[in-house]
N, C-alpha and C positions, 0 to 999 in steps of 0.2 A: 703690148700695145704699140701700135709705130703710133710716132710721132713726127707730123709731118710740118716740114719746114718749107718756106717758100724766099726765097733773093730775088731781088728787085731792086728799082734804081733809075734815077734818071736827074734830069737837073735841079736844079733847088735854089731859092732865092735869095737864100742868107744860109754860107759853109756850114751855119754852126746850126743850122735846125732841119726840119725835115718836110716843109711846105714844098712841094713841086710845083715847077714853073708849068709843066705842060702834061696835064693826066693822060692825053692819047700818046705821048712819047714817051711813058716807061717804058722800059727794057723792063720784059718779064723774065728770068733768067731762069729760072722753072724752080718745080718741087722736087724735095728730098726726104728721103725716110729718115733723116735722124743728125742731128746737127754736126757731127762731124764732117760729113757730103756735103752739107750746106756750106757751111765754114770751105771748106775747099773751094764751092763754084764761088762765092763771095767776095774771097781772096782773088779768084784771077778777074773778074769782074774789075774789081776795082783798080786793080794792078793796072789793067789795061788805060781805064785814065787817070793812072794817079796823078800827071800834069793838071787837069784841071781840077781847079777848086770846087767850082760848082756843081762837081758829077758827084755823087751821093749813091750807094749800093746800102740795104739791110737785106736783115734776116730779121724774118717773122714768122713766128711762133706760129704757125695753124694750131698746133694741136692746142695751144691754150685757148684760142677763140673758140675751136668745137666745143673744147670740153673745159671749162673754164674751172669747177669742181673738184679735176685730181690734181692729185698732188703733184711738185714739182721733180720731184725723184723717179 
């Protein structure tokens, strides 16, 4: 089964949580089959602002929102 991940990111109003400042300005940084990819594009995402505090990148799970039922392995 792939298991699809999605990186994203954009500003955020407080470093330590994950409220965004401005939902039309996320950087959608696209999907990936399998969190290793993900993790790669995630890393240079963030890499690139690591100066600012306020810039915020994850990784989200799609495949658990699809299918919320399987298992985690």
């Amino acid at each position: 089964m792939q298991k699809l991940h999605l990186v994203m990111g954009g500003r955020v109003k407080d470093p330590q949580g994950l409220e965004f400042v401005d939902l039309k300005a996320i950087d959608m940084v696209g999907v990936f089959p399998d969190y290793a990819s993900a993790e790669d594009a995630w890393r240079g995402a963030a890499q690139r602002t690591v100066d600012d505090a306020e810039m915020r990148y994850v990784i989200v799970h799609l495949h658990r929102l699809l299918e919320p039922k399987l298992p985690e392995a």
